[in-house]
N, C-alpha and C positions, 0 to 999 in steps of 0.2 A: 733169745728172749722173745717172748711169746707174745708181748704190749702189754705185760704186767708191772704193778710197779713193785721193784724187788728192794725189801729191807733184811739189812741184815740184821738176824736175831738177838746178835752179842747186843747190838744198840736198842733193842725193841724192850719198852716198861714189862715187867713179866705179866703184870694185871694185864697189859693190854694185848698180852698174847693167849691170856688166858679168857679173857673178853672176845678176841677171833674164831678160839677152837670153838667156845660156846655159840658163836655165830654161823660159823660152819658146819656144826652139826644141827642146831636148829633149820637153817638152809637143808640141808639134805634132808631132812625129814619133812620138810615142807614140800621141796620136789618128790618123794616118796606119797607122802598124801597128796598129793596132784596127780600123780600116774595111776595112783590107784582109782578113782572117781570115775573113770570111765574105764573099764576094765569090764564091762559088760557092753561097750559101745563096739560099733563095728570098726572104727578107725582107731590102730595103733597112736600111742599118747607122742610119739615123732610126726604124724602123722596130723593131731591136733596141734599139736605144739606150732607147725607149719601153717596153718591153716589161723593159725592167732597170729601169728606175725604179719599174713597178706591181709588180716581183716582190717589194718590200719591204714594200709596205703599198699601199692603195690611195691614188692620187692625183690631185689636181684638176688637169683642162686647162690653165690658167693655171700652175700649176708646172713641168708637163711643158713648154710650150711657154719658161718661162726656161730652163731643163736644156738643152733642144735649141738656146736661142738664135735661134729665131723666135717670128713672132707666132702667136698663139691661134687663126686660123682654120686656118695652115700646120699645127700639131700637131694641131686638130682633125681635117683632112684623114687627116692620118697616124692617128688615132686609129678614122677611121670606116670606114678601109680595114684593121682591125686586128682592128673590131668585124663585119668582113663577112667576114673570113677563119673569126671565132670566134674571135677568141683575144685578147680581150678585152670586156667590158661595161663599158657607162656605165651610171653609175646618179646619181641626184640626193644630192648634200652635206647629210645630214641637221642637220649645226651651220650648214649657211648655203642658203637655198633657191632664192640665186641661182647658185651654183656645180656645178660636174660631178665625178664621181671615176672616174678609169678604174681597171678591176681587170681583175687574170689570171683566164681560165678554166683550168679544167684542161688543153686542151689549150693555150692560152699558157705555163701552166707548162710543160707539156711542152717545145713548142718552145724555150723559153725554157733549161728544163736541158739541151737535146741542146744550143744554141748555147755555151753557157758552156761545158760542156765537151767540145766542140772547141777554141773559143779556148784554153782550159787546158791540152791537151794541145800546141798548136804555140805558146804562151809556151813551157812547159816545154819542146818542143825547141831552143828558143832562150836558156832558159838552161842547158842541157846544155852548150852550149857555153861558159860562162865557167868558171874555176876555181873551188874552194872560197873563195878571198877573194874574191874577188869576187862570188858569189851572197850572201858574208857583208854587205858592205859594201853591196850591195843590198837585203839586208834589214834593215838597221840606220837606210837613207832613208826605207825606207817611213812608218813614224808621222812622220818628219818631214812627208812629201809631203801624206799625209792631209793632217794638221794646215795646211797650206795650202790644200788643194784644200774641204776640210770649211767653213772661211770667208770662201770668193770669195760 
């Protein structure tokens, strides 16, 4: 078991499975339009995606590489080619001396706020296009969504 919580289907409401598939394909198309948004940037969307996680605090190899859903040499990879560009350093886990912590440099920040927003500004073109209920009704999922995504 992978630290998921597993139910079995014979017991699952069918609404409520059929309420998941529709969550998970929405999920996946959401990360599809996220990958695509900088797709003219110079940094691979693993590449930003790492770079979002250090912009909060710094963080150990082994988290980043659960985040991205590969293994620890794959994110170190991405990590070393992040720390060559500049725009990040490793430095050693002072609470643990077997562990790494990747952190932004100032020009990771950098890149990292020009990324963002661009993405924020072509979300925003894309909810220009809903109406007022519906940007309302979009922001009223959000804490729900968190609240999900915050306890996978």
């Amino acid at each position: 078991m992978l630290g998921y919580l597993t139910v079995s289907p014979s017991t699952t409401d069918s609404r409520l499975l059929a309420l998941a598939q529709s969550f998970r394909t929405t999920l996946r198309h959401a990360v599809y339009l996220s990958r695509s948004m900088d797709s003219d940037g110079e940094l691979t969307t693993m590449q930003m995606s790492t770079l979002s996680m250090a912009a909060e605090e710094p963080l150990r190899v082994s988290r980043v590489a659960a985040n991205l859903g590969v293994r620890v040499p794959s994110a170190t990879e991405q990590i070393i080619k992040l720390e060559q560009a500049g725009l990040v350093i490793r430095r050693p886990d002072p609470t643990d001396s077997r562990a790494v912590l990747v952190q932004l440099t100032g020009p990771g920040r950098d890149a990292w706020t020009a990324a963002s927003t661009r993405r924020n500004e072509r979300v925003a073109a894309l909810l220009d296009q809903l109406d007022d209920d519906e940007r309302a009704t979009l922001a009223a999922a959000l804490p729900v969504i968190e609240k999900l995504t915050s306890t996978a």
